[in-house]
N, C-alpha and C positions, 0 to 999 in steps of 0.2 A: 504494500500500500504506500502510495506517495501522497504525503501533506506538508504544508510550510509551519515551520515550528518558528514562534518569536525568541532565543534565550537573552536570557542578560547577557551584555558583553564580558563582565566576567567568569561566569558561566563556560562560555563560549569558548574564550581562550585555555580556564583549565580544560576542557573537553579535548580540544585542538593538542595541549602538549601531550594529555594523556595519548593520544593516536600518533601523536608525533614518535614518542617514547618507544611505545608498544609496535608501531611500523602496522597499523591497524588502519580502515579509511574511519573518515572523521565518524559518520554512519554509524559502522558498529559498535564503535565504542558509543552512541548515544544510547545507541538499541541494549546491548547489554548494560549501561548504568539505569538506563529504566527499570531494566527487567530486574537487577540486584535493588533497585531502589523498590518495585512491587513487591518483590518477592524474596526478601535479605537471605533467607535460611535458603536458598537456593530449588524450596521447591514449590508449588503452584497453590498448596493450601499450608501456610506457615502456622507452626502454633502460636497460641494467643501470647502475650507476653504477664510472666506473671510475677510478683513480688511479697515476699511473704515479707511483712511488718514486724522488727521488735522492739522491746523496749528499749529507752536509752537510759533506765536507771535514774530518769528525774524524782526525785522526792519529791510529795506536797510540801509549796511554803519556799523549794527552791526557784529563785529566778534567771531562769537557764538566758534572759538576755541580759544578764548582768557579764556573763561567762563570753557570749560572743561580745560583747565590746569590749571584755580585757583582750580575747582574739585579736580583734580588729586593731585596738591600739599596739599590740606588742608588731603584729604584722606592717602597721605605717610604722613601727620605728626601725625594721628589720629593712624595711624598702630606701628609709631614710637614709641608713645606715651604707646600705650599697650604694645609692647615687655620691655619697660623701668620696667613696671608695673608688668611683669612678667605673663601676661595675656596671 
C-alpha cells in the first residue's frame, strides 16, 4: 500500500540515519519501527502490561515530602558542586 506520511523533521532525520547505519531503504526501516512500535514484544497480540504495587514502608504521621526536598536540595548542591568543578 502507498500513502504520504507527514513526520516531524526530527523524526525524519533519526529514521534516515537509522537506514543510513543499517544500509536499509529509508521505507523499511519506517515499516519495521511501526511494527516494533504496535507491537514491542514482537508478536501480533502483546500481553497487557502489568505492575504489581508495594509498599514503601511510609509510616502514619511520616511526611515522605519532607524527605524528597532534602533529595532535591542535596541533588542542587551535588549539581552545584560539579559546575564549580567545571564538570
Amino acid at each position: 500500500m502507498e500513502t504520504t506520511l507527514t513526520l516531524d523533521d526530527e523524526l525524519a532525520e533519526e529514521l534516515e540515519e537509522v537506514a543510513h547505519r543499517a544500509g536499509k531503504p529509508f521505507t523499511d526501516v519506517v515499516n519495521e519501527t511501526l511494527r516494533k512500535g504496535l507491537h514491542p514484544s514482537g508478536t501480533l497480540s502483546p500481553k497487557p502490561y502489568r505492575l504489581e504495587t508495594v509498599s514503601l514502608g511510609v509510616r502514619p504521621g511520616v511526611d515522605i515530602d519532607k524527605a524528597r526536598h532534602i533529595a532535591d536540595a542535596l541533588e542542587d548542591e551535588e549539581i552545584a558542586r560539579k559546575l564549580e568543578m567545571g564538570k
